[in-house]
N, C-alpha and C positions, 0 to 999 in steps of 0.2 A: 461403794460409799456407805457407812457407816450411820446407823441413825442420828446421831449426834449432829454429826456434819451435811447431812443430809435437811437437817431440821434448823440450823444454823444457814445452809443458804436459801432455803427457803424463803427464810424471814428479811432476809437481803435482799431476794427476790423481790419480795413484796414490798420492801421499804423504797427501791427504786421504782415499781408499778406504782404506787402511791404517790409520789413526786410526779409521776405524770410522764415519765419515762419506760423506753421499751427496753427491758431486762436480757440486754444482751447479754452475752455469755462474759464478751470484755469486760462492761459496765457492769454486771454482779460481783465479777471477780477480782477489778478492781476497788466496788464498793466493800467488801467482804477486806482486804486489804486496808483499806482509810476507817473501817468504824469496828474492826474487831479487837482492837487495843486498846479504846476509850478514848477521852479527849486529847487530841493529839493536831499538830502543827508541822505540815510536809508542804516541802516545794515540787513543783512537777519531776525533777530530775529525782529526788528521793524516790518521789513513789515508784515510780520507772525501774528504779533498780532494787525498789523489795521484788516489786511486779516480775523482773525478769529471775530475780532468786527466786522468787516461789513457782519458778518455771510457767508464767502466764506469759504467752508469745502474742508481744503488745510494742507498738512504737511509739516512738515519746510524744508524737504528734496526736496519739489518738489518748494519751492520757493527758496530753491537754485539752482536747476538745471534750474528753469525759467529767475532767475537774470543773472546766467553767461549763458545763451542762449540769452537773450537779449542783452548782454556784447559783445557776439562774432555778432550778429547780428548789433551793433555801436549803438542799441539806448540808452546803458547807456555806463558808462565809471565805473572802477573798481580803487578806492581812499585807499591803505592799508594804515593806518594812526599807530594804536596802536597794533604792534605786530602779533597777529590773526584775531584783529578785523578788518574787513573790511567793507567801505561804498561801495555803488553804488549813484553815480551821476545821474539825468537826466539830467545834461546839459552837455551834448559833447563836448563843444567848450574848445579848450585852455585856460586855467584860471587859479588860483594858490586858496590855503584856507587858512583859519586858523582855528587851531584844540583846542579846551577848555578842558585843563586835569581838568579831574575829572569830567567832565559835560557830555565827552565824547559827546561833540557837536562839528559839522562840518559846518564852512558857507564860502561861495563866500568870494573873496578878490576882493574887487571892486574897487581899488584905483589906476585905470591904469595899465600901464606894468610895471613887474620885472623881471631886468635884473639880467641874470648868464653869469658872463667871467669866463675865463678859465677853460671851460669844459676839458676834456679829448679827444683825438681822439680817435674812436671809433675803434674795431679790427678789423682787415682788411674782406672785405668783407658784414662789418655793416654799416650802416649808426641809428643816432642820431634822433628817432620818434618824442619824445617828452619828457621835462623835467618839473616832477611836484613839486612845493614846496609846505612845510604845515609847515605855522608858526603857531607852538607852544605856546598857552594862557596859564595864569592862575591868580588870581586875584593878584595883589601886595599884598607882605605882610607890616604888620604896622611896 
């Protein structure tokens, strides 16, 4: 292993001990997968088959119990867009998307803030975490 890459999962390493997680060998290697491209939007079956191209011998059961482990640990966020499909975010921050039917593609909405009035009060006892929206693409028709 090369210092480069040696020092690169390191830091993966530590970004999963950090969350409060044991730095399994799947769990780095999958983390090292979802945060070394930047912000970015995968469903479990995605990662599954970078995970098996990059030769990491992992089952799609154990990259979903890793997704939503990282999910409760904050380093992703959990985006249900089409029904059962779900994405996972790497970027945490508050933000809104837009969703491409049929391409079944997810990206950032980078065009400033968007405002929601007239929420709902929430039931007693609740308070209002956060509110996501996902504008809906698809190509104009002729």
């Amino acid at each position: 292993m090369d210092h480069r890459v040696r020092k690169d999962w390191l830091a993966i390493d530590e970004r999963v001990r950090d969350a409060g997680l044991r730095p399994t060998r799947q769990r780095v290697a999958l983390a090292e997968l979802l945060f070394a491209k930047g912000d970015r939007h995968l469903s479990a079956e995605e990662l599954h088959e970078e995970a098996i191209a990059a030769g990491v011998p992992v089952s799609l059961a154990t990259v979903y119990n890793s997704l939503h482990q990282f999910t409760d640990a904050g380093l992703l966020r959990i985006l249900a867009v089409e029904g059962a499909k779900t994405y996972f975010d790497t970027n945490t921050s508050d933000h809104h998307h837009f969703f491409v039917e049929g391409e079944n593609r997810v990206f950032d909405i980078e065009t400033g803030p968007v405002s929601v009035t007239n929420l709902p009060d929430p039931p007693e006892g609740m308070e209002i975490v956060n509110v996501d929206i996902v504008v809906r693409l698809r190509p104009k028709r002729a």
